[in-house]
C-alpha positions in Angstrom: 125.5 39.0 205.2 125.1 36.5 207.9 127.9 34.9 207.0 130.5 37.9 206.8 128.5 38.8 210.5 129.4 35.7 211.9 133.1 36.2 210.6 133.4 39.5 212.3 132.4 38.5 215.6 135.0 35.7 215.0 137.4 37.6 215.4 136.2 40.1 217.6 136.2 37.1 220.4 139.7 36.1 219.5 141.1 39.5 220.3 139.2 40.2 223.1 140.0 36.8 224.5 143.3 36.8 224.1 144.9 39.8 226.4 142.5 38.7 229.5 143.7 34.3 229.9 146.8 33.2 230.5 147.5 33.6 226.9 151.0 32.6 225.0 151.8 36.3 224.1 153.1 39.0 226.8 150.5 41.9 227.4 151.5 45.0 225.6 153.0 47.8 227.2 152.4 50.5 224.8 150.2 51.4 221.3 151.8 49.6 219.1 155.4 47.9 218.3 155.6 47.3 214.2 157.9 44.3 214.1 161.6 45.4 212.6 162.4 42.2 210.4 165.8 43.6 209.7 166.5 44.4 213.3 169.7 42.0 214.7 168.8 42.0 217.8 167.1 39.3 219.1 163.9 39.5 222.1 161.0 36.7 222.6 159.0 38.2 219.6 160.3 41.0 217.7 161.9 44.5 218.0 160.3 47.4 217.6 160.2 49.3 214.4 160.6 53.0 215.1 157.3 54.9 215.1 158.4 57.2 212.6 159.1 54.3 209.9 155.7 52.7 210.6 152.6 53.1 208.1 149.3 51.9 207.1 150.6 48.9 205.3 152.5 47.3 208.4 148.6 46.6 209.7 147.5 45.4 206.1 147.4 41.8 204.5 145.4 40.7 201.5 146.9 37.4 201.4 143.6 35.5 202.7 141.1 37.5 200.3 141.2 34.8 197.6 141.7 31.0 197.7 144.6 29.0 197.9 145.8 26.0 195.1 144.8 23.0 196.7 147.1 20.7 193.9 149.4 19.8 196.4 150.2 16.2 198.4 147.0 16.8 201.0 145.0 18.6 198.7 144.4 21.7 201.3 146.3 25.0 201.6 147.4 26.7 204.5 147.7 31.0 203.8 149.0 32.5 206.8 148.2 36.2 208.6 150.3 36.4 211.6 153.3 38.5 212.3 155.7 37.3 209.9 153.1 38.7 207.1 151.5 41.2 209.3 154.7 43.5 211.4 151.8 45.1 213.2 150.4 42.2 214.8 153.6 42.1 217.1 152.5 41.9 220.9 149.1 42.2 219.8 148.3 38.8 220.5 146.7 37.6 217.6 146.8 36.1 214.3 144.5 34.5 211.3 145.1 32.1 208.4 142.6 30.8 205.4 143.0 27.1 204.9 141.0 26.0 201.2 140.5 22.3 200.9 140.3 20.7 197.3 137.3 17.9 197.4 139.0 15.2 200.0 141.7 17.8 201.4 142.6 17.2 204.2 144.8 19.7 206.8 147.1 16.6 208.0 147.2 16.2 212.0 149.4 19.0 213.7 149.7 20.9 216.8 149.9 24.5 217.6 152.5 24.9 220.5 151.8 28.7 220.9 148.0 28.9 220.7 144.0 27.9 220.7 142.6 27.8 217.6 139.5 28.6 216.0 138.1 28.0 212.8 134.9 29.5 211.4 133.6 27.8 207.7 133.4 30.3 205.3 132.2 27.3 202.5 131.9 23.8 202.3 131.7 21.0 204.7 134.7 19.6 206.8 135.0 16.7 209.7 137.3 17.9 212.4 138.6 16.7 215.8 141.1 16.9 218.1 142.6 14.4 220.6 143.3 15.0 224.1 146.0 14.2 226.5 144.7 11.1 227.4 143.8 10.0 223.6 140.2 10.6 223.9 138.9 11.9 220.1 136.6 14.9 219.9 135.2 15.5 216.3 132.1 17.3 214.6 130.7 17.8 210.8 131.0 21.1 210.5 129.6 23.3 207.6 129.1 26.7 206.3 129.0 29.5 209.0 129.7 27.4 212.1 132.7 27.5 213.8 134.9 24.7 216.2 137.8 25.6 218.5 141.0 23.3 219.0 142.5 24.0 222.0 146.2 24.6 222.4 148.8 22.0 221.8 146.0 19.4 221.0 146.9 17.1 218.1 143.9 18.0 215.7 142.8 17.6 211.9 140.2 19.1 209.1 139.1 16.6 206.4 137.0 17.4 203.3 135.1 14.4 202.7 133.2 16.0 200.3 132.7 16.2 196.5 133.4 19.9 196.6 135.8 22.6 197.8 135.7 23.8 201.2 137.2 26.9 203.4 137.5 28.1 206.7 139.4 31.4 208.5 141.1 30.6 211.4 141.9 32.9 214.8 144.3 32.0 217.0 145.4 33.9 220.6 148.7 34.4 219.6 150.8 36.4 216.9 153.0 33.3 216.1 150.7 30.5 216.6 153.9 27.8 215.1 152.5 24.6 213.0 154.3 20.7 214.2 152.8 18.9 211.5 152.7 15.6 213.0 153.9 13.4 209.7 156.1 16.0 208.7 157.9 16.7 211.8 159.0 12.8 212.3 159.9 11.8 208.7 160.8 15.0 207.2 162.9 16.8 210.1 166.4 17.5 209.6 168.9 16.3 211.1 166.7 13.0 210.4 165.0 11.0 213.1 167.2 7.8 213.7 165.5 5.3 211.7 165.5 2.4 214.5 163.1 5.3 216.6 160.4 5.5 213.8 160.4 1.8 213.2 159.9 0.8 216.8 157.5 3.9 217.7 155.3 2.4 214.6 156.0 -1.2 214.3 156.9 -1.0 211.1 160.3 -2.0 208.9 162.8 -0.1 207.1 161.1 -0.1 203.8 158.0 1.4 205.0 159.8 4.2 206.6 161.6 4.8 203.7 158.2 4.4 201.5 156.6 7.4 203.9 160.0 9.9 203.9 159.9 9.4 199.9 155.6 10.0 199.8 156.4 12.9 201.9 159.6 14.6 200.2 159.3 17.5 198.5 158.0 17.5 194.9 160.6 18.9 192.8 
C-alpha cells in the first residue's frame, strides 16, 4: 500500500510540475486534443482528433501492467506510455514508461532531449547516475519505493548489479520525451558515422569499431 501510495504521488508531481516550468510541451489551449495518427498534416505534436471520434480508450494503456522480457543484449526492457501509445496524452504534457531489468540489466547511457525524468522503484535495487555538462558524475543505490530524477538532456544510466530482477516507472514532463541512446546513436545510426570520426573520437582502430557496430547490430 505504501508502495502503490508512493507511485501515485509520482505521478501526481509530474503532472502538476509540468504545465507551470518552462517545460518542453506548449500549454494547452483547450480540454483535450486526442492525437489523429492518420492525420497528414503535420504541426509540432499532433493534430487533433475530432471530439466526436474520441473515446475512453484514447486515455487508456495497459502496456506497463506486467513486466517486460529482459532476454535481450542489455538485459533491461524499456515499455513505453507516451503519446504514440496513449493519443490522449497529446498537449498534456506528460508521459510514463516501465523499464524491468534482468539480474545485471542495465538501461545503457542515453539522453532525453525533450524532458526531466523520474524514476520511482517499484522492485529491486538499481545504481543510477547522471553526468553533467561539465562531466561531473551524480549517482545513488537506489531500491524499492524511492525515487531519483535525471534532469533533461543529461547523459544518465540504471544498472542492476544485483542477483535478482528489478523495476522502476518512469514520469517524464513531456508527451514525447525521445530516447539518444548514446552507443546506439554513434555505431548504429544510419546513414553510418564516418568511421575515421569514431576512431579518432575513441582512440581506437578499425577493427574495434567494427567489433562494437557487429556487438550492437540487430539480432536476427
Amino acid at each position: 500500500m505504501k508502495t502503490a501510495a508512493m507511485l501515485v504521488a509520482l505521478v501526481v508531481a509530474a503532472i502538476s510540475v509540468a504545465p507551470t516550468v518552462l517545460a518542453n510541451d506548449p500549454d494547452m489551449l483547450q480540454d483535450l486534443c486526442v492525437a489523429d495518427a492518420s492525420s497528414v498534416v503535420k504541426v509540432n505534436g499532433f493534430t487533433c482528433k475530432p471530439i466526436a471520434n474520441v473515446t475512453a480508450e484514447d486515455f487508456f494503456f495497459a502496456g506497463i501492467a506486467k513486466p517486460g522480457a529482459t532476454n535481450n543484449t542489455y538485459g533491461s526492457l524499456v515499455t513505453l506510455a507516451n503519446v504514440d501509445k496513449i493519443p490522449g496524452l497529446n498537449t498534456l504534457g506528460v508521459s510514463m514508461a516501465r523499464i524491468d531489468y534482468g539480474p545485471g540489466g542495465l538501461n545503457p547511457p542515453h539522453t532525453h532531449p525533450r524532458a526531466t525524468e523520474m524514476v520511482f522503484v517499484l522492485y529491486g535495487e538499481l545504481d543510477v547516475g547522471f553526468i553533467t555538462t561539465s562531466n561531473m558524475l551524480f549517482s545513488k543505490h537506489i531500491k524499492e519505493g524511492e525515487t531519483f530524477v535525471f534532469p533533461r538532456g543529461l547523459v544518465h544510466f540504471q544498472k542492476n548489479n544485483m542477483d535478482k530482477p528489478a523495476a522502476v516507472i518512469s514520469a517524464f514532463n513531456g508527451q514525447l520525451p525521445g530516447t539518444q541512446s548514446i552507443a546506439l546513436t554513434l555505431f548504429t545510426s544510419s546513414p553510418p558515422v564516418p568511421e575515421n570520426v569514431l576512431t579518432q573520437a575513441f582512440q581506437i582502430g578499425t577493427k574495434e569499431v567494427e567489433k562494437i557496430k557487429s556487438n550492437l547490430a540487430p539480432k536476427k
